[in-house]
N, C-alpha and C positions, 0 to 999 in steps of 0.2 A: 303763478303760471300765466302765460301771458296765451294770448289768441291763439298762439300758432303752435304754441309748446300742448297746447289743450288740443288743437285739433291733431297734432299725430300723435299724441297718446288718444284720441278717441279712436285712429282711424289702426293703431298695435293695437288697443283693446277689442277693437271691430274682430280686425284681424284674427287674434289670438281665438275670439269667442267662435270664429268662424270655423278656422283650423279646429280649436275643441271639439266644435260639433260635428266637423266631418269625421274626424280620430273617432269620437264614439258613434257616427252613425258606421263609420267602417271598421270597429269593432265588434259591435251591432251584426253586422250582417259577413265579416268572417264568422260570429260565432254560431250563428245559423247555418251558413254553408257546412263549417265546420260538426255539425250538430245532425245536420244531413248527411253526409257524408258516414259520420261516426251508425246511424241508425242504418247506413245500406251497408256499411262495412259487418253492425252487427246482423243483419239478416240475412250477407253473405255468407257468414260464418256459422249461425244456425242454418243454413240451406246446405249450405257445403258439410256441415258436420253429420246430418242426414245423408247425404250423400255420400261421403265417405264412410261412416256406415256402413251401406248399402250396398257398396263397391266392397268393401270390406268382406259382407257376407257374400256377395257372390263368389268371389275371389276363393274365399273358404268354399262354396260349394264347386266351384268349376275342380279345386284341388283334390275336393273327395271324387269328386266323378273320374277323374283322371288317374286318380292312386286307385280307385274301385278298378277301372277298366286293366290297368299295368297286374294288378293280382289277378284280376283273372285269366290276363294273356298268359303269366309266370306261373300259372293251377293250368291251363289247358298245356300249355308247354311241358309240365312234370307229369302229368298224364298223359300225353301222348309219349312223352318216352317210356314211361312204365307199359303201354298197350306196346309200343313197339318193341319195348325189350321182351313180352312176353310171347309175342308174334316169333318173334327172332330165336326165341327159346323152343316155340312148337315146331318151328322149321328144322333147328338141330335136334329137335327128339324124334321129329321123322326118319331125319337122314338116317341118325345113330339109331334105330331097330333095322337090324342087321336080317333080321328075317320079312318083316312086313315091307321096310323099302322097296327090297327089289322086286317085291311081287307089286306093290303100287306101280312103279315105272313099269312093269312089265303091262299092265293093266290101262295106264294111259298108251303104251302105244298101239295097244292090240282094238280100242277104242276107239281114235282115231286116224289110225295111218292108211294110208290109200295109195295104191298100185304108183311107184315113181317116188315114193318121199324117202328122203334121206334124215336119218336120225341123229342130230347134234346133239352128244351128249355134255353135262357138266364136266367141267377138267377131273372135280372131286370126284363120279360116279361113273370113270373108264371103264375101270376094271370090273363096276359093276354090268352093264349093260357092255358087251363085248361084240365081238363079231360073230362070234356062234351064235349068241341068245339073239339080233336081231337076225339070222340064217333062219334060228328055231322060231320066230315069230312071227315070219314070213310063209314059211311053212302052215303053220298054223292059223293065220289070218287068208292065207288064202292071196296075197298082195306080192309084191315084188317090192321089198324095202331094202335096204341097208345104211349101214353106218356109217355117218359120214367122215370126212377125214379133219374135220376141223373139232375141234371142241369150244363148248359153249362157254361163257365167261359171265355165270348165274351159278345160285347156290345148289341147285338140285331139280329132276327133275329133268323133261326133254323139250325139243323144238324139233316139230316135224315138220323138212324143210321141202317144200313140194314145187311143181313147177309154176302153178298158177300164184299158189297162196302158201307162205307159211301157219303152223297152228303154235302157239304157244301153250307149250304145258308144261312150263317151269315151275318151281314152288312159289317162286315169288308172285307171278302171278296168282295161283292159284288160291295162294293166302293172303292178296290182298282183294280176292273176290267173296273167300270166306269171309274176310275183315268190313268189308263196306255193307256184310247185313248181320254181322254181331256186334260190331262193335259199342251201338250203343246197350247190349246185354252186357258186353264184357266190363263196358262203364258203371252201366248197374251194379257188377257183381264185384269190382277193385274197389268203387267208390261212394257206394251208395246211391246209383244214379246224380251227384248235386256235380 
Protein backbone atom coordinates (compact mmCIF):
# COMPACT_ATOMS: atom_id res chain seq x y z
CA UNK A 1 0.00 0.00 0.00
CA UNK A 2 1.40 2.95 -0.96
CA UNK A 3 1.36 6.71 1.07
CA UNK A 4 -1.70 7.64 -0.24
CA UNK A 5 -3.69 4.45 -0.28
CA UNK A 6 -2.53 4.26 3.64
CA UNK A 7 -3.63 7.72 4.25
CA UNK A 8 -7.41 7.41 3.20
CA UNK A 9 -7.77 4.25 4.53
CA UNK A 10 -6.40 6.06 7.88
CA UNK A 11 -8.55 9.04 7.34
CA UNK A 12 -12.15 5.78 6.46
CA UNK A 13 -10.82 4.28 9.57
CA UNK A 14 -10.66 7.72 11.42
CA UNK A 15 -13.89 8.19 10.02
CA UNK A 16 -15.63 5.04 10.59
CA UNK A 17 -14.07 4.98 14.39
CA UNK A 18 -15.54 8.49 14.55
CA UNK A 19 -19.22 7.76 13.11
CA UNK A 20 -18.94 4.38 15.72
CA UNK A 21 -18.49 6.51 18.44
CA UNK A 22 -21.00 8.96 17.76
CA UNK A 23 -23.68 5.88 16.71
CA UNK A 24 -22.91 4.59 20.34
CA UNK A 25 -22.69 7.80 22.16
CA UNK A 26 -26.26 8.50 20.40
CA UNK A 27 -27.30 5.18 21.41
CA UNK A 28 -26.01 5.99 24.68
CA UNK A 29 -28.04 8.80 25.25
CA UNK A 30 -31.40 7.72 23.18
CA UNK A 31 -31.24 5.03 25.66
CA UNK A 32 -31.23 7.16 28.60
CA UNK A 33 -33.88 9.63 27.28
CA UNK A 34 -35.53 6.67 26.43
CA UNK A 35 -35.06 5.15 30.03
CA UNK A 36 -36.36 8.65 31.33
CA UNK A 37 -38.95 8.80 29.64
CA UNK A 38 -40.16 5.01 30.20
CA UNK A 39 -39.62 5.80 34.32
CA UNK A 40 -42.28 9.19 33.94
CA UNK A 41 -44.43 7.20 31.82
CA UNK A 42 -44.37 4.57 34.56
CA UNK A 43 -44.99 6.98 37.52
CA UNK A 44 -47.60 8.37 35.20
CA UNK A 45 -49.43 5.45 35.23
CA UNK A 46 -48.98 4.47 39.03
CA UNK A 47 -50.29 8.22 39.70
CA UNK A 48 -52.86 8.02 37.32
CA UNK A 49 -53.94 4.46 38.47
CA UNK A 50 -54.40 6.03 42.00
CA UNK A 51 -56.15 8.45 40.54
CA UNK A 52 -58.34 6.65 38.66
CA UNK A 53 -58.99 4.81 41.53
CA UNK A 54 -60.14 7.46 43.27
CA UNK A 55 -62.15 8.98 40.71
CA UNK A 56 -63.56 5.58 40.55
CA UNK A 57 -64.74 5.73 44.08
CA UNK A 58 -65.99 8.91 44.08
CA UNK A 59 -67.97 8.35 41.07
CA UNK A 60 -69.38 5.12 43.01
CA UNK A 61 -70.16 7.59 46.04
CA UNK A 62 -71.64 10.63 44.11
CA UNK A 63 -74.04 7.48 42.45
CA UNK A 64 -75.02 6.36 45.86
CA UNK A 65 -75.75 9.72 47.03
CA UNK A 66 -77.82 10.37 44.09
CA UNK A 67 -79.76 6.89 43.86
CA UNK A 68 -80.18 7.59 48.04
CA UNK A 69 -81.64 11.00 47.25
CA UNK A 70 -84.00 9.64 43.88
CA UNK A 71 -85.54 6.81 46.69
CA UNK A 72 -86.37 9.13 48.90
CA UNK A 73 -87.97 11.75 46.66
CA UNK A 74 -89.91 8.20 45.04
CA UNK A 75 -90.75 7.26 49.41
CA UNK A 76 -91.79 11.01 50.10
CA UNK A 77 -93.85 10.94 46.80
CA UNK A 78 -95.74 7.44 47.70
CA UNK A 79 -96.39 8.83 51.02
CA UNK A 80 -97.78 11.80 50.14
CA UNK A 81 -100.17 10.21 47.88
CA UNK A 82 -101.20 7.73 50.58
CA UNK A 83 -101.73 11.01 53.16
CA UNK A 84 -103.62 12.57 50.33
CA UNK A 85 -105.58 9.70 49.40
CA UNK A 86 -106.51 9.26 52.93
CA UNK A 87 -107.30 13.21 53.37
CA UNK A 88 -109.32 12.73 50.27
CA UNK A 89 -111.08 9.63 51.89
CA UNK A 90 -111.89 11.85 55.29
CA UNK A 91 -113.40 14.61 53.14
CA UNK A 92 -115.80 11.92 51.22
CA UNK A 93 -116.75 10.28 54.71
CA UNK A 94 -117.69 13.78 55.90
CA UNK A 95 -119.68 14.69 52.92
CA UNK A 96 -121.26 11.06 52.93
CA UNK A 97 -122.72 11.23 56.77
CA UNK A 98 -125.96 12.38 55.68
CA UNK A 99 -126.87 13.47 59.13
CA UNK A 100 -123.70 15.12 60.77
CA UNK A 101 -122.88 17.02 57.39
CA UNK A 102 -125.44 19.33 57.37
CA UNK A 103 -125.46 20.06 60.79
CA UNK A 104 -121.40 20.75 60.22
CA UNK A 105 -122.35 23.32 57.31
CA UNK A 106 -124.98 24.57 59.19
CA UNK A 107 -122.46 25.22 62.12
CA UNK A 108 -119.73 26.97 60.01
CA UNK A 109 -122.15 29.28 58.91
CA UNK A 110 -123.89 30.21 62.03
CA UNK A 111 -120.15 30.70 63.31
CA UNK A 112 -119.17 32.89 60.97
CA UNK A 113 -121.56 34.73 58.85
CA UNK A 114 -122.07 38.49 59.44
CA UNK A 115 -125.01 40.84 58.50
CA UNK A 116 -124.45 41.20 54.23
CA UNK A 117 -122.66 37.74 53.37
CA UNK A 118 -123.98 35.84 50.86
CA UNK A 119 -123.44 32.06 51.15
CA UNK A 120 -121.68 30.17 47.95
CA UNK A 121 -122.56 26.96 48.36
CA UNK A 122 -120.58 23.58 46.78
CA UNK A 123 -122.49 22.50 43.41
CA UNK A 124 -122.58 18.79 45.33
CA UNK A 125 -124.33 20.44 48.63
CA UNK A 126 -127.40 22.62 46.81
CA UNK A 127 -129.84 20.71 47.83
CA UNK A 128 -128.24 20.61 51.03
CA UNK A 129 -127.95 24.12 52.37
CA UNK A 130 -131.12 25.53 50.52
CA UNK A 131 -132.75 28.80 50.60
CA UNK A 132 -135.01 28.06 53.52
CA UNK A 133 -132.20 26.68 55.84
CA UNK A 134 -129.89 29.86 55.00
CA UNK A 135 -133.82 32.12 55.69
CA UNK A 136 -133.78 29.71 58.95
CA UNK A 137 -130.12 30.64 59.75
CA UNK A 138 -130.50 34.20 59.50
CA UNK A 139 -133.18 34.02 61.70
CA UNK A 140 -131.51 32.45 64.14
CA UNK A 141 -128.13 34.08 63.94
CA UNK A 142 -129.68 37.25 64.25
CA UNK A 143 -127.71 38.53 60.64
CA UNK A 144 -129.27 39.19 57.41
CA UNK A 145 -127.70 36.39 55.03
CA UNK A 146 -128.68 34.62 52.01
CA UNK A 147 -127.85 32.32 49.32
CA UNK A 148 -125.98 33.15 46.84
CA UNK A 149 -126.84 32.60 43.13
CA UNK A 150 -123.58 31.11 41.97
CA UNK A 151 -122.34 27.84 43.26
CA UNK A 152 -118.88 27.17 44.47
CA UNK A 153 -116.54 24.92 42.42
CA UNK A 154 -114.96 22.93 45.78
CA UNK A 155 -115.65 19.74 47.23
CA UNK A 156 -117.77 20.77 50.26
CA UNK A 157 -118.40 22.98 52.56
CA UNK A 158 -119.09 27.09 52.29
CA UNK A 159 -117.62 30.58 51.29
CA UNK A 160 -119.12 33.35 53.11
CA UNK A 161 -119.07 36.00 50.48
CA UNK A 162 -119.13 39.43 52.35
CA UNK A 163 -118.49 42.84 51.22
CA UNK A 164 -115.38 43.81 52.69
CA UNK A 165 -113.73 40.10 52.84
CA UNK A 166 -114.64 36.72 52.02
CA UNK A 167 -114.25 33.76 54.66
CA UNK A 168 -113.33 30.55 53.38
CA UNK A 169 -114.83 27.53 55.04
CA UNK A 170 -114.57 24.88 52.46
CA UNK A 171 -113.39 21.46 53.40
CA UNK A 172 -110.53 21.80 51.42
CA UNK A 173 -109.30 24.36 53.28
CA UNK A 174 -110.32 23.29 56.30
CA UNK A 175 -108.44 19.78 55.97
CA UNK A 176 -105.63 21.17 54.71
CA UNK A 177 -105.36 23.20 58.15
CA UNK A 178 -106.12 19.94 59.94
CA UNK A 179 -103.39 18.54 57.69
CA UNK A 180 -100.48 21.03 58.20
CA UNK A 181 -100.56 20.03 62.35
CA UNK A 182 -101.08 16.18 61.91
CA UNK A 183 -99.65 15.28 59.35
CA UNK A 184 -96.40 14.53 60.76
CA UNK A 185 -98.76 12.14 63.46
CA UNK A 186 -100.55 10.72 60.52
CA UNK A 187 -96.79 9.99 59.18
CA UNK A 188 -96.03 8.50 62.46
CA UNK A 189 -99.08 6.28 62.45
CA UNK A 190 -99.07 4.97 58.21
CA UNK A 191 -95.38 4.76 58.42
CA UNK A 192 -93.73 4.52 61.40
CA UNK A 193 -92.63 8.09 61.65
CA UNK A 194 -89.03 6.91 58.99
Amino acid sequence: MNNKEAIIQKIIDDANAAAQKNLDEAREKAAQIIGRAQKQADKYVADNAHREEQLYKESLQRGEVVAGLDCKKILQGAKKAVIDKAFDEALQAIVADKKLYPALLQAMILSCCESGDEVVVAQSDDKIVTKKLISDLAKKSGKSIKKSGELGDFKGGVILSGEKYDKNLTLELELSVIRERIESKVDEILFGGK
